[in-house]
VEXTORLUM-29199 format. One record per residue (C-alpha): residue number from 1; residue in three letters; chain; x, y, z. Coordinates in nm, 2 decimals. Example, Ala and Ser with C-alpha at 12.3 -4.5 7.8 and 13.67 -1.06 7.14 Angstrom:
REM residues 2
ATOM    n  res  chain    east   north      up
ATOM    1  ALA      A    1.23   -0.45    0.78
ATOM    2  SER      A    1.37   -0.11    0.71
This chain:
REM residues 240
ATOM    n  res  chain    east   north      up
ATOM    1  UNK      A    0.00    0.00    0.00
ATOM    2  UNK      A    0.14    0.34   -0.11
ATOM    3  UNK      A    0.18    0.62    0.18
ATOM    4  UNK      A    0.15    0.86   -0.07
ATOM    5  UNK      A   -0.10    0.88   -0.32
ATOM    6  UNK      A   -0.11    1.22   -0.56
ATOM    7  UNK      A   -0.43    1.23   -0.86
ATOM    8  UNK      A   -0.46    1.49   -1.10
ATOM    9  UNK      A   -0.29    1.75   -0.87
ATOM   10  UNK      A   -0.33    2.12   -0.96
ATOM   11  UNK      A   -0.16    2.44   -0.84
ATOM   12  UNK      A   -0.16    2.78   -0.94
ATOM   13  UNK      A    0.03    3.11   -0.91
ATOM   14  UNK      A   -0.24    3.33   -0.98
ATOM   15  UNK      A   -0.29    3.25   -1.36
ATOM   16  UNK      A   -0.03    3.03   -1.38
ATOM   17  UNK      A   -0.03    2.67   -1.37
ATOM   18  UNK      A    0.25    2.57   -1.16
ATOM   19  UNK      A    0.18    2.18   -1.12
ATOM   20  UNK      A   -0.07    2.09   -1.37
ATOM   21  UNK      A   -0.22    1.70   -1.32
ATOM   22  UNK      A    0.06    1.57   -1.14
ATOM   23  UNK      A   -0.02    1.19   -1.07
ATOM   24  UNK      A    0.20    0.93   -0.88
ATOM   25  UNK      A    0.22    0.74   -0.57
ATOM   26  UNK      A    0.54    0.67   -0.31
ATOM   27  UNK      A    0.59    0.39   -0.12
ATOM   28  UNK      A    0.65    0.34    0.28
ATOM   29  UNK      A    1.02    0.35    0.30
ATOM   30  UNK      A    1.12    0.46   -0.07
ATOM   31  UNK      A    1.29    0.74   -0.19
ATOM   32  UNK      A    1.16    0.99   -0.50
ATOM   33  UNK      A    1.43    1.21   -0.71
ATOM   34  UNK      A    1.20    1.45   -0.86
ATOM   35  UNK      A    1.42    1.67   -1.13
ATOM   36  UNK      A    1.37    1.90   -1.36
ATOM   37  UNK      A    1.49    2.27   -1.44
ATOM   38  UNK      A    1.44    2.57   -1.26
ATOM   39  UNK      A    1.04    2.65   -1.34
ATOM   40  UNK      A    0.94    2.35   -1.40
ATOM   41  UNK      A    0.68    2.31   -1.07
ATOM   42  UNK      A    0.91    2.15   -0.81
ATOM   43  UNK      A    0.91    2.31   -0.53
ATOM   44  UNK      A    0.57    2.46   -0.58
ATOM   45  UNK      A    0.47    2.04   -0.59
ATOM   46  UNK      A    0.66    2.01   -0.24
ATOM   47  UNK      A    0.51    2.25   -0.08
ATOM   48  UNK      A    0.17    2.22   -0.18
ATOM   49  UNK      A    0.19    1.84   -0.02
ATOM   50  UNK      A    0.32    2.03    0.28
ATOM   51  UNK      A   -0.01    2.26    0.28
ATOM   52  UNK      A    0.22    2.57    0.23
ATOM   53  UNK      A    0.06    2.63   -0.08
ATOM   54  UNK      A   -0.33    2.57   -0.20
ATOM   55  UNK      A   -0.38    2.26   -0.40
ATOM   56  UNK      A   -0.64    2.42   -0.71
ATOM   57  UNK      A   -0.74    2.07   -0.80
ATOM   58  UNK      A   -0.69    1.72   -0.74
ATOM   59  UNK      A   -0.63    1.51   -0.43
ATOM   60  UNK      A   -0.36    1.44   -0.23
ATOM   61  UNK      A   -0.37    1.09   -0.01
ATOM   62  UNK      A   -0.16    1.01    0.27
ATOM   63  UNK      A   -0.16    0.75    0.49
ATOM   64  UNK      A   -0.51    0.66    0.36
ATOM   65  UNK      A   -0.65    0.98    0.44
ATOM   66  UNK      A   -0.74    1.29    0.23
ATOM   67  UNK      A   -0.50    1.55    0.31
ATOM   68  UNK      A   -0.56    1.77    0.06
ATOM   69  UNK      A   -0.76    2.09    0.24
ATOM   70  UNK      A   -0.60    2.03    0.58
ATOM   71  UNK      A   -0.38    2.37    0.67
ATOM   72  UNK      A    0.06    2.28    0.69
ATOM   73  UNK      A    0.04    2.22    1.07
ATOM   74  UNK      A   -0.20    1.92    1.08
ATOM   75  UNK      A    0.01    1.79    0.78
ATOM   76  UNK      A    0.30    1.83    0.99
ATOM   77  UNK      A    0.08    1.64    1.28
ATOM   78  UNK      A    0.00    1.38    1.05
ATOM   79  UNK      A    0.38    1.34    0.97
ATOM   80  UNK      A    0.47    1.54    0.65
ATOM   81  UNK      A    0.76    1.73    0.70
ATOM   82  UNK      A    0.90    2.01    0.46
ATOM   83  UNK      A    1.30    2.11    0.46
ATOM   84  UNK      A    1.21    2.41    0.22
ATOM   85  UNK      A    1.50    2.54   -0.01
ATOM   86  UNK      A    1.72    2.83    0.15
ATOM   87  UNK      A    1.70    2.63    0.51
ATOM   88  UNK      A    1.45    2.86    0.67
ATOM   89  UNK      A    1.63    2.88    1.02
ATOM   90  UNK      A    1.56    3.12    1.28
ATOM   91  UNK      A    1.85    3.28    1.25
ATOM   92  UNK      A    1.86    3.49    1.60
ATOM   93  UNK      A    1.76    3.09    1.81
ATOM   94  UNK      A    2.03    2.86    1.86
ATOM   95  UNK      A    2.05    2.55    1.69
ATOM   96  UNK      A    1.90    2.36    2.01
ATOM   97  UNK      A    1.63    2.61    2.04
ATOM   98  UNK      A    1.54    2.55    1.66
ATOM   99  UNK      A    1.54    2.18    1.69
ATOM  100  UNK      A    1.26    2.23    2.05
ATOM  101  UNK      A    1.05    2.44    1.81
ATOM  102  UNK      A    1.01    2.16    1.59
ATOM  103  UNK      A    0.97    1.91    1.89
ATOM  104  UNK      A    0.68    2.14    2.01
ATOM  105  UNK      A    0.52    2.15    1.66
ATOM  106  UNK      A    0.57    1.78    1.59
ATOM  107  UNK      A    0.50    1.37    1.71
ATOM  108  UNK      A    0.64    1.13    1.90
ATOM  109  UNK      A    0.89    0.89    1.83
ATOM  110  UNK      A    1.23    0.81    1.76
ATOM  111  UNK      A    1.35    1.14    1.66
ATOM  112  UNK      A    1.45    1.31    1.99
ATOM  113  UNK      A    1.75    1.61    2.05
ATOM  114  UNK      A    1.97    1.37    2.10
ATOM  115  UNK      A    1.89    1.12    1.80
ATOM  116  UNK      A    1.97    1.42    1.60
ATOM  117  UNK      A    2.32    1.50    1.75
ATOM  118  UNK      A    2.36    1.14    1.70
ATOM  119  UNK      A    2.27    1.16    1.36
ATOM  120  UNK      A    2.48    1.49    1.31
ATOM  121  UNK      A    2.75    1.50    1.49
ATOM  122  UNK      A    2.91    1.83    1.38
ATOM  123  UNK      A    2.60    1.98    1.52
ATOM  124  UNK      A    2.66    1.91    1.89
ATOM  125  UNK      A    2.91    2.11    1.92
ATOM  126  UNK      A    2.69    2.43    1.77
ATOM  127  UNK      A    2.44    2.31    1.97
ATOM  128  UNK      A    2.46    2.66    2.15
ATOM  129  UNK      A    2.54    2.91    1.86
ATOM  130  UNK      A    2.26    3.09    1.64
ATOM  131  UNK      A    2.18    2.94    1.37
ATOM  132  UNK      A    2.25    3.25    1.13
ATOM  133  UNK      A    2.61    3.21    1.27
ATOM  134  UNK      A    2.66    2.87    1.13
ATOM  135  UNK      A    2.82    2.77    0.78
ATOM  136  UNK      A    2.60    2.64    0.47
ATOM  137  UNK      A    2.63    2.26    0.56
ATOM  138  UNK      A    2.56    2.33    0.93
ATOM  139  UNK      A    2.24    2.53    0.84
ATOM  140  UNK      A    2.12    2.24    0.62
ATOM  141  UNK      A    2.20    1.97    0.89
ATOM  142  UNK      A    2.02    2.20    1.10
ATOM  143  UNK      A    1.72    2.25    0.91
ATOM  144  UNK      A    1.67    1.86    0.81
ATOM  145  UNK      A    1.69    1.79    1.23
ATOM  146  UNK      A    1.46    2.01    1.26
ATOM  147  UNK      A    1.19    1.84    1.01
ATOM  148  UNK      A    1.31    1.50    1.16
ATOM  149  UNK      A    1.24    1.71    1.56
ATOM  150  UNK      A    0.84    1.64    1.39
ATOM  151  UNK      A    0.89    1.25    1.37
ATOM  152  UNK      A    0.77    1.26    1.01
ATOM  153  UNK      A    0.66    0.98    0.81
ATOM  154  UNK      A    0.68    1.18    0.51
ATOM  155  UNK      A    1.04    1.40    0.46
ATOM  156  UNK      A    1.05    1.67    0.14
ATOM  157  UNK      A    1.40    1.76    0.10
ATOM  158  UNK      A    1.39    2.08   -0.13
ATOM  159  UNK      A    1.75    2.15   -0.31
ATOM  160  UNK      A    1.97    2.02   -0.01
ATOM  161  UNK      A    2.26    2.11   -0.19
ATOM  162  UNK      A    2.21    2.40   -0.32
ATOM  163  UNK      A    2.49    2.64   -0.29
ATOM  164  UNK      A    2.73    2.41   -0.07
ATOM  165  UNK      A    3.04    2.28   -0.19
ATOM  166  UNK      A    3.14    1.94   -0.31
ATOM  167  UNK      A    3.30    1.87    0.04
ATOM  168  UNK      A    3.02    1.96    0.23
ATOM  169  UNK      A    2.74    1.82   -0.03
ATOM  170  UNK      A    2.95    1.53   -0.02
ATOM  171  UNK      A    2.90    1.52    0.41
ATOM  172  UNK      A    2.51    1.60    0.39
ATOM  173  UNK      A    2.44    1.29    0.11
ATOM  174  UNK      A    2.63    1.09    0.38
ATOM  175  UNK      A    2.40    1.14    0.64
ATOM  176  UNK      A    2.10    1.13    0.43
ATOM  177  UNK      A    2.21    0.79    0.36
ATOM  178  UNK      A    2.17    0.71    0.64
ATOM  179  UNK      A    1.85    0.83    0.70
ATOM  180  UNK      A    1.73    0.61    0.38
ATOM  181  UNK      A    1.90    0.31    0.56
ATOM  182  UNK      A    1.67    0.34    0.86
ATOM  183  UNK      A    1.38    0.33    0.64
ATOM  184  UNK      A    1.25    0.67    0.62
ATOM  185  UNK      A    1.03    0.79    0.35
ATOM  186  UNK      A    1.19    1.08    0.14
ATOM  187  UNK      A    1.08    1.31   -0.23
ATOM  188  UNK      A    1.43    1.48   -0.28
ATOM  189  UNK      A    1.46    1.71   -0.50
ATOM  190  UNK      A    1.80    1.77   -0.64
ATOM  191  UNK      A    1.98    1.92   -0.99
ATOM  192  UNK      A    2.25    1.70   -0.95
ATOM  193  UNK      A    2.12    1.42   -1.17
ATOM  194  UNK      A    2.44    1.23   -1.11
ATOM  195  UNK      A    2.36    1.21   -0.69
ATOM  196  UNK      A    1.95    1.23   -0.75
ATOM  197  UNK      A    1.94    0.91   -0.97
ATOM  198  UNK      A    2.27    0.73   -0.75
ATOM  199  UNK      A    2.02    0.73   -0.41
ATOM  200  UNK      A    1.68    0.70   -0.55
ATOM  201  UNK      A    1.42    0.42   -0.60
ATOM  202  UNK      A    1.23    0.60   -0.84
ATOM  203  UNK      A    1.29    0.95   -1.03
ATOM  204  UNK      A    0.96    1.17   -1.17
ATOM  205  UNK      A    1.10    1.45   -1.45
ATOM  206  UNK      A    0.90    1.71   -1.46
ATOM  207  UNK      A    0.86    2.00   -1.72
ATOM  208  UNK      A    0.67    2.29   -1.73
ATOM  209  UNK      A    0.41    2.19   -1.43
ATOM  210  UNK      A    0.38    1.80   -1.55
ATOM  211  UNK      A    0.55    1.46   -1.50
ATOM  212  UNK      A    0.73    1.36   -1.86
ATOM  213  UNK      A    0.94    1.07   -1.69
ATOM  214  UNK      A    0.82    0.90   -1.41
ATOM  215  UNK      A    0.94    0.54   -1.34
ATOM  216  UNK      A    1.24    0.32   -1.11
ATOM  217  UNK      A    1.58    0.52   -1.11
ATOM  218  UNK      A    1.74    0.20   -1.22
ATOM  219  UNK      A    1.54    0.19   -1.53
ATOM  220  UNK      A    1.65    0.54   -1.73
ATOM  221  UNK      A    2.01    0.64   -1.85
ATOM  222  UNK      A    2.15    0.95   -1.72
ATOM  223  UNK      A    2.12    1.03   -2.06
ATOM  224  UNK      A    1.72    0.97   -2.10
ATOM  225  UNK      A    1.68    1.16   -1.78
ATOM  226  UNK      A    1.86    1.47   -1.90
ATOM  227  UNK      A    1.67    1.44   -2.27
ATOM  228  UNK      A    1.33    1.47   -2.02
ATOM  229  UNK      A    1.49    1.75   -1.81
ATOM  230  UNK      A    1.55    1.97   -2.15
ATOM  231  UNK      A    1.22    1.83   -2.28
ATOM  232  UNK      A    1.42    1.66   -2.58
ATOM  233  UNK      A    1.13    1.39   -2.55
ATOM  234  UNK      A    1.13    1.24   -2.26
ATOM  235  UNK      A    0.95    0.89   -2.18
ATOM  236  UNK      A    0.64    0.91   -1.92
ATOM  237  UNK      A    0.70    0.51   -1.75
ATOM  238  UNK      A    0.48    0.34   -1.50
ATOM  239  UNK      A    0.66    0.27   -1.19
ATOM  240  UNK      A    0.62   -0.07   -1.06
């Protein structure tokens, strides 16, 4: 049974159709690249799955239960958690007093202040310094604890490495790893093909609002996937 279940999914920006149809489903425990160039309805998909933005059509599924009118923070309570793109911190709070923020917003369960520290080491020692103090790969660290504070079932990672270096994208993939290892449930989206299609299940393309590839990672060349990103006619594939 799929723990995430997306049907003809619509959102707008006034006028404009920024997701337009989107259909797919996600499995407990799997992880989604979803690619595509800048524009093509991304991050506008994440976060209307996160209730930050207003689905204008379609129906959105989770855990069995329609999802798709309730407001971000009884998505969060439900266990859909959002690490948006630019991190987000509070810049002024610590990292500690970030990751309680979450707590208070969130579940419980496993993830706890110190399952995070475990989890990312180089943050214990920050634990006391604001957040606006800390380097790029510190503020992302910091910002997927503090989705993981909510005990999600559901993680969107939007452009984790965006604007880090090698070395430190190279650190963050390493503990996202290992977050895929303990069998969380993850949509990633990335435009490093090369690290989006190397930890992913499945991959969904899209292009101007819509899916154009959609199907396992293992099935699609780097090539094929790059012809869908440029919309140099790409394959739409049924996942199984």
């Amino acid at each position: 049974m799929a723990l995430l279940e997306i049907s003809g999914l619509t959102a707008r920006h006034g006028l404009l159709e920024a997701v337009r149809g989107v259909s797919f489903s996600l499995e407990k425990g799997k992880t989604l690249a979803l690619v595509g160039a800048n524009g093509a309805g991304k991050t506008t998909l994440l976060r209307t799955l996160a209730g930050a933005h207003r689905a204008a059509a379609g129906r959105i599924e989770f855990a069995g239960a329609d999802v798709t009118n309730l407001p971000s923070h009884k998505r969060a309570a439900a266990g859909i958690a959002l690490v948006p793109e630019g991190r987000r911190l509070f810049a002024r709070m610590t990292v500690e007093e970030n990751l309680l923020l979450a707590r208070a917003a969130g579940r419980p369960g496993r993830w706890t202040l110190e399952a995070v520290f475990e989890a990312f080491p180089n943050l214990l020692e920050r634990r006391r310094s604001r957040a606006g103090s800390l380097s790029g790969g510190e503020q992302q660290a910091t910002a997927i604890g503090r989705a993981l504070m909510t005990n999600p079932d559901l993680l969107l990672l939007d452009e984790i490495s965006l604007g880090l270096s090698p070395l430190v994208v190279d650190r963050v993939y390493r503990q996202l790893n290992a977050l895929m290892s303990s069998g969380a449930t993850i949509i990633l989206v990335e435009q490093d093909l090369k690290r989006a299609l190397g930890v992913a299940d499945s991959v969904i393309c899209m292009l101007e609002g819509r899916i154009i590839l959609d199907g396992r990672a293992g099935d699609f060349t780097r090539e094929q996937v790059t012809d869908a990103y440029f919309g140099l006619g790409g394959t739409r594939a049924a996942a199984s």
